[in-house]
N, C-alpha and C positions, 0 to 999 in steps of 0.2 A: 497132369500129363504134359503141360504146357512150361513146364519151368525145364531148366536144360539140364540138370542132373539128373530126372527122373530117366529110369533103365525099363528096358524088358528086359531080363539076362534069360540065357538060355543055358551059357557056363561057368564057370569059376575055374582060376589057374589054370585055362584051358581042358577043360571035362566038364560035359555035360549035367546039370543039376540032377540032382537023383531024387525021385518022387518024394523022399522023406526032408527035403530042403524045399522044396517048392517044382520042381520040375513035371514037366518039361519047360515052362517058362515058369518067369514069378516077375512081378511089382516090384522095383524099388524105389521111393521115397522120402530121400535125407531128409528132407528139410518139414516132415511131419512125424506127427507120433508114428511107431514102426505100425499099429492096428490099420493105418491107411494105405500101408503096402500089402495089397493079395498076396497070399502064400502060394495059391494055386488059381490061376486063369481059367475060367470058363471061356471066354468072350471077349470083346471090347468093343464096348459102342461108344460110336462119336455122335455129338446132340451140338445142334447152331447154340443152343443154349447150356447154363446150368442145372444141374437137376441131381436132388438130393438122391445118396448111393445106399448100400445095403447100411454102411453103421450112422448117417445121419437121420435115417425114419426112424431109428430105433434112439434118437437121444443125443449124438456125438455133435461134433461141431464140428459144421462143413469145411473150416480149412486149418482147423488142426496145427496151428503153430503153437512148436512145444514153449517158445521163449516167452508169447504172451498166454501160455496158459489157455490156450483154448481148446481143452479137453471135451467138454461139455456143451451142448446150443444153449442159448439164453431163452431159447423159446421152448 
């Protein structure tokens, strides 16, 4: 959430997201695999720290840069 491209959108070409694109809001961030941008928001909590999300306890790799291939944790 911290890099300056990541979005909440709410719309596209002005109009509202429609439930079957992600709305009422959605995640967007570029500069990860797309699995790292919510489809649909419940929530958003902010933590002073890091802290593994829904697809890093399950295996993924917590930052997801597609260019070094880190799809996967090492642990």
């Amino acid at each position: 959430m911290l890099d300056d491209d990541v979005i909440v959108a709410h719309s596209v070409l002005g109009k509202p997201l429609t439930r079957e694109h992600g709305g009422p809001v959605r995640m967007v961030i570029p500069n990860r695999y797309a699995w790292k941008g919510a489809k649909w928001l419940k929530s958003i909590e902010l933590h002073a720290e890091d802290r593994l999300g829904f697809w890093e306890v399950r295996g993924y790799h917590n930052y997801a840069d597609p260019w070094l291939k880190q799809r996967f944790s090492d642990h």
